[in-house]
C-alpha positions as CSV (number, residue, x, y, z in Angstrom):
1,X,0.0,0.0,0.0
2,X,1.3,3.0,-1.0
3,X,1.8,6.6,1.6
4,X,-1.2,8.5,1.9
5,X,1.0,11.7,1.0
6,X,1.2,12.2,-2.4
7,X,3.7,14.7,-4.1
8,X,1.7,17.1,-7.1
9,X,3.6,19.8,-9.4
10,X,4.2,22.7,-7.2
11,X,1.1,24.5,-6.3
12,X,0.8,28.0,-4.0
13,X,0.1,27.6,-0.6
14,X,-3.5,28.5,0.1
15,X,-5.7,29.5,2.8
16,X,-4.8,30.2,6.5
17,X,-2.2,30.0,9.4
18,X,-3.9,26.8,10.4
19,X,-2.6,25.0,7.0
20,X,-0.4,22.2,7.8
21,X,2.6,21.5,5.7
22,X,2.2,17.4,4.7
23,X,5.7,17.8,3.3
24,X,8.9,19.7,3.7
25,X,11.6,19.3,1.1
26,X,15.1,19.2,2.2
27,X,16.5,23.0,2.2
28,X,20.5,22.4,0.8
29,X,21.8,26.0,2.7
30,X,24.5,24.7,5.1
31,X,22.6,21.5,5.9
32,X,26.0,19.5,6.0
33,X,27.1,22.5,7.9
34,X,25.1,22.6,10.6
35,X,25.4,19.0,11.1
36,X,29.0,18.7,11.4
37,X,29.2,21.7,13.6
38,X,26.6,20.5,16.0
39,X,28.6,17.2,15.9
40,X,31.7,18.7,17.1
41,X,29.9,20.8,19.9
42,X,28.2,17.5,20.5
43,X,31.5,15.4,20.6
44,X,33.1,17.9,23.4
45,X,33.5,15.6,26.3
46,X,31.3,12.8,25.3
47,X,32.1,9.2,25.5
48,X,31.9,8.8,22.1
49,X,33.8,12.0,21.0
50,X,35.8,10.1,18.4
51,X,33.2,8.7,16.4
52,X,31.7,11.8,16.7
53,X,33.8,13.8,15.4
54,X,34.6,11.6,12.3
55,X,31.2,11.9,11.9
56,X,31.6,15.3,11.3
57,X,34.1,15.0,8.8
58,X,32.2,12.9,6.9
59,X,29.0,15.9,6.9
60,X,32.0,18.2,6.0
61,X,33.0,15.8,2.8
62,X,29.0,16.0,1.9
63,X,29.1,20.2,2.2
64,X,32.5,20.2,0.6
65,X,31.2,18.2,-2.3
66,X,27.6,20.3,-2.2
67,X,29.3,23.3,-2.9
68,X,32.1,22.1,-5.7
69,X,30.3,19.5,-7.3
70,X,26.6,20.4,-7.6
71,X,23.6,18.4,-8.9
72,X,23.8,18.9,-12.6
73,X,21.0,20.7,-14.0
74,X,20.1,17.8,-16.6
75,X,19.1,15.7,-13.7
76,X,17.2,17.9,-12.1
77,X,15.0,18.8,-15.6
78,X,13.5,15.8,-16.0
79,X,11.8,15.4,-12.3
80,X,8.3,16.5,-13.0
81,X,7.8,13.6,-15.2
82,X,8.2,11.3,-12.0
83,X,5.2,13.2,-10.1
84,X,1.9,12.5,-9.8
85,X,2.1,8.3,-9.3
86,X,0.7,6.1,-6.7
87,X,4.3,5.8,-5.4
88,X,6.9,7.9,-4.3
89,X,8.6,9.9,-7.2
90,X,12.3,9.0,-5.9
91,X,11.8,5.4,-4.5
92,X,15.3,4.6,-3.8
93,X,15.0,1.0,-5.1
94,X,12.9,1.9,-8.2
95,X,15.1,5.2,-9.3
96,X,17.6,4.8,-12.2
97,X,20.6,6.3,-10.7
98,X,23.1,8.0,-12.9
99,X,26.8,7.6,-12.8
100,X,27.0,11.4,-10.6
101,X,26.6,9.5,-7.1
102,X,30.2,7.6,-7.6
103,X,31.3,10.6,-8.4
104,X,30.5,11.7,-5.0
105,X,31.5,8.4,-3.7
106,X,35.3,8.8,-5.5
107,X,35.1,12.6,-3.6
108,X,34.1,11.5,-0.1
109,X,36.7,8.9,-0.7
110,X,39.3,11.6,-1.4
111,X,38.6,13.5,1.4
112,X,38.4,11.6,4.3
113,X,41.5,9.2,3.3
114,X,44.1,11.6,5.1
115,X,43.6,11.6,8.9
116,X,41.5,8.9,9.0
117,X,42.8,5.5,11.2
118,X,44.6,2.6,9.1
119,X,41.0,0.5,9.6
120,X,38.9,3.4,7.7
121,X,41.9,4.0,5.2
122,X,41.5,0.2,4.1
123,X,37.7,0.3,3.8
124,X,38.8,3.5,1.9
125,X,41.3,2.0,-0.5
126,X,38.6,-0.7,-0.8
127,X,36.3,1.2,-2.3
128,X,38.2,3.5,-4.6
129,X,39.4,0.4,-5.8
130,X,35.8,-1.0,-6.8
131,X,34.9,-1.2,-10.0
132,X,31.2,0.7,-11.2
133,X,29.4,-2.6,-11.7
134,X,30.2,-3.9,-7.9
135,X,29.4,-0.5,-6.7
136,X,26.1,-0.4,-8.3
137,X,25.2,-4.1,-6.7
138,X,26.7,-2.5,-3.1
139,X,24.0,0.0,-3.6
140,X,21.3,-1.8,-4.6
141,X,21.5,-4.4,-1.7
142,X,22.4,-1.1,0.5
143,X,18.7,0.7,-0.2
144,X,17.2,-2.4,-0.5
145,X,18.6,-2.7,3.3
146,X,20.8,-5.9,2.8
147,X,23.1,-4.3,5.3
148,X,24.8,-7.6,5.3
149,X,26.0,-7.7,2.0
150,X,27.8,-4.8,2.2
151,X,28.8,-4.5,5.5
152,X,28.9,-1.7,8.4
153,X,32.6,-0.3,7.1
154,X,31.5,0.1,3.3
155,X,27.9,1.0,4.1
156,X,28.8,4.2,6.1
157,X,30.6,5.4,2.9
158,X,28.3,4.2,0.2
159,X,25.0,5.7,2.1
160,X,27.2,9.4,2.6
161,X,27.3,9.7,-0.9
162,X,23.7,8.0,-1.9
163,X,22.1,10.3,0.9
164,X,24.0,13.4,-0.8
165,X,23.0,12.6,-4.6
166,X,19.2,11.8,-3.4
167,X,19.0,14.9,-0.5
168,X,19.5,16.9,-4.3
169,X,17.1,15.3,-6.2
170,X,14.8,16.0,-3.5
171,X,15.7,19.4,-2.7
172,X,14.6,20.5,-6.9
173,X,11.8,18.5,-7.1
174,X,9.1,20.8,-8.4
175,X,6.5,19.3,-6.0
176,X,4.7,20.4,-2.7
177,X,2.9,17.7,-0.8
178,X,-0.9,16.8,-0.7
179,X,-2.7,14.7,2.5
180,X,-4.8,12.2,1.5
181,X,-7.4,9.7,3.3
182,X,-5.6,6.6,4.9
183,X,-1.8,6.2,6.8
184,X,0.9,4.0,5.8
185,X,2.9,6.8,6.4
186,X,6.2,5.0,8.1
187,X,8.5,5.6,5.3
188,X,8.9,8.7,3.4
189,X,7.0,9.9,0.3
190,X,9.8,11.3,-1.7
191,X,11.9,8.4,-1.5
192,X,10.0,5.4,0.6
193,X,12.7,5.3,3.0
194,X,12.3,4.9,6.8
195,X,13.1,7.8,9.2
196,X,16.0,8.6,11.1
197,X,13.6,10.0,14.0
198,X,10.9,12.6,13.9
199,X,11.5,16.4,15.7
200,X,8.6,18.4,16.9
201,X,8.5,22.4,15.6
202,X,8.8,24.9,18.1
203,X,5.6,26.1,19.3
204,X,5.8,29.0,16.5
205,X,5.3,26.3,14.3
206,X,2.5,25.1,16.1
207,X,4.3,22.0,17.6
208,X,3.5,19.8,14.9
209,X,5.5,16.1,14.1
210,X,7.1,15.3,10.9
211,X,9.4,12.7,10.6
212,X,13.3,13.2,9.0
213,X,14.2,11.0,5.9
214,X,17.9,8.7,7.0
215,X,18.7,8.9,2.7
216,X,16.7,12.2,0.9
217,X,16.5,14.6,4.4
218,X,12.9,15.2,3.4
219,X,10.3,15.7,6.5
220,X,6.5,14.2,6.5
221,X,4.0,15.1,8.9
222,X,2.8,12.8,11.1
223,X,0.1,13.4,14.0
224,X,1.7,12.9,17.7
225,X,0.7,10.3,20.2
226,X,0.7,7.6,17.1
227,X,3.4,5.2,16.3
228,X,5.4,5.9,13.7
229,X,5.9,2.4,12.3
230,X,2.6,1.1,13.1
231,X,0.5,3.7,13.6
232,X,-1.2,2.4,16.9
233,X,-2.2,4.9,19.4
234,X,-2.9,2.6,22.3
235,X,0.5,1.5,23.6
236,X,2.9,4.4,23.7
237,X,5.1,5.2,26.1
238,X,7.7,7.7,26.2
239,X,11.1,7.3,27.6
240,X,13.9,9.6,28.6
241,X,17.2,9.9,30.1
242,X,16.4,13.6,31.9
243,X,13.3,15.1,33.4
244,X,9.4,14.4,31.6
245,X,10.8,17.9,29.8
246,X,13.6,16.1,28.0
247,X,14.6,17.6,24.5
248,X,15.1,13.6,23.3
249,X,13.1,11.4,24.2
250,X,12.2,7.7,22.1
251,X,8.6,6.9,21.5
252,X,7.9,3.0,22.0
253,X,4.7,1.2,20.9
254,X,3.7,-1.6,22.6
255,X,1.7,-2.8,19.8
256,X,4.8,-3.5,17.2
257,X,7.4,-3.5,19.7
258,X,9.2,-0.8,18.3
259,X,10.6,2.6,19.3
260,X,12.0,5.4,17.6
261,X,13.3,8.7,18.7
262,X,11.4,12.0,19.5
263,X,13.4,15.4,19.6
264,X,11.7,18.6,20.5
265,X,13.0,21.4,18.5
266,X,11.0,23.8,20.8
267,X,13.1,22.8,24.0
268,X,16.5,23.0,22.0
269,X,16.6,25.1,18.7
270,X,20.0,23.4,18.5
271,X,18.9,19.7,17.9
272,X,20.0,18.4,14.7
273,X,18.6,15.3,13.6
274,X,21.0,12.9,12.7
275,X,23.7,14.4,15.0
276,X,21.4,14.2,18.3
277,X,20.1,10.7,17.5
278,X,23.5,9.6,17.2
279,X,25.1,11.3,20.6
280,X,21.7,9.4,22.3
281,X,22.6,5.9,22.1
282,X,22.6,5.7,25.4
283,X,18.7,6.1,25.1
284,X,18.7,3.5,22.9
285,X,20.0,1.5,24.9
286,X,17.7,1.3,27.8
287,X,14.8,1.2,25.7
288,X,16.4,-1.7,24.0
289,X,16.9,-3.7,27.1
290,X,13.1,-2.9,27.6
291,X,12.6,-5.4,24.6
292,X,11.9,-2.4,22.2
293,X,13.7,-2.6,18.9
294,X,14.7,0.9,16.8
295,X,12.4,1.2,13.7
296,X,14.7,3.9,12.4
297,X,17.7,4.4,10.4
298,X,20.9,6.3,11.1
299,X,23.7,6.6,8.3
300,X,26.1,6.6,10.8
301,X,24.8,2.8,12.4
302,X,24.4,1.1,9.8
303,X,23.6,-2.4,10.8
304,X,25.9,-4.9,8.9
């Protein structure tokens, strides 16, 4: 069945402060930017201030590439044509991809070679030294989530510069959202991926729940107190390591047995997505022992 969000050509806004947003497109400003630098402040006397902070030179490889090796224009012309289906116009196992992402690939690569420790320079040299054909099968079994196939080391690398080729496709699609009647809204509409976590607006924004793409950075809306993988409102419980006014909290449904993260942009303008679900594994990990299992993706935990 496919999301109850569908994606139209780009129409004007209409009628009211009260209109909620079904979609937001990924805005490409500084968005590797910001990440990294919330990474660092993040990594500053945190037990996992290594990881961390390679984490935020990988963002800073994605904004480096953002800004010197662009989207070409000739793939973003033809994304109309892919609007208006049943599914969504970017499904990450159903897109062609052209040849651009291993560009990006072969320009991470480059990057993050020098300084990196003799265990991330081999997966390195690994991959520059993969031919197109393999990389294309490495992908395919990546967004189809055969983590196992390509392994944790390769996967971090592969979905850096997948993430970065689809985050611009999404960001010039000539589309603006539309709610329609039923759910199946636990994977994204622009690309059917699954989430990363969702982040509640500040209250400006009338508090309102979308949920962050893990591959195209897009953000869907989806009503609070309901699970976001099953969509169950009767088992939810809300766990935290802080007070009941926590900025990040995780969401777990009894129903599916799942959880997934909550942050609340309203409580901490500085919460970045990805970067604040990764420092929280230690969240995770309580609500894990409590027999909850994550629902999400992160790029940088890639099972595998």
């Amino acid at each position: 069945m496919s999301n109850s969000i569908k994606l139209t050509s780009l129409e004007t806004p209409g009628g009211g402060v009260d209109r909620i947003e079904p979609l937001l497109l990924p805005k490409l400003d500084g968005l590797y930017r910001r990440r990294a630098e919330r990474l660092r402040q993040l990594a500053d006397g945190h037990a996992m201030a290594d990881y961390l902070d390679f984490a935020a030179r990988v963002a800073e490889a994605q904004q480096h590439l953002l800004d010197t090796r662009p989207l070409p224009l000739m793939l973003a012309a033809g994304l109309a044509g892919r609007l208006g289906g049943d599914q969504p116009p970017l499904a990450c196992t159903d897109l062609p991809r052209d040849p651009y992402w291993r560009q990006l690939l072969q320009g991470l690569l480059e990057q993050l070679l020098e300084g990196s420790t003799p265990l991330v320079q081999g997966t390195l040299a690994d991959l520059r030294g993969t031919d197109a054909s393999r990389l294309e099968i490495l992908a395919d079994a990546l967004l189809a989530g055969d983590y196992a196939r390509v392994g944790s080391g390769r996967a971090l690398f592969l979905w850096a510069a997948l993430s970065l080729y689809w985050t611009q496709l999404a960001a010039h699609l000539p589309a603006s959202g539309k709610a329609g009647l039923g759910e199946q809204r636990q994977f994204c509409p622009v690309c059917a991926s699954a989430p990363a976590a969702s982040v509640v607006l500040g209250d400006a924004q009338g508090g309102l729940r979308y949920l962050h793409c893990s591959l195209c950075e897009s953000r869907w809306h989806l009503v609070r107190v309901k699970c976001s993988n099953c969509e169950q409102t009767g088992q939810l419980d809300y766990w935290s390591l802080d007070s009941e006014r926590a900025a990040i909290k995780a969401e777990s449904c009894g129903d599916c047995h799942s959880y997934l993260k909550i942050l609340y942009l309203g409580r901490d303008a500085q919460l970045e997505a990805i970067a604040d679900d990764l420092a929280s594994l230690a969240l995770d990990a309580e609500v894990e022992r409590e027999g909850f299992a994550r629902s999400g993706v992160n790029p940088f935990l890639l099972p595998g």
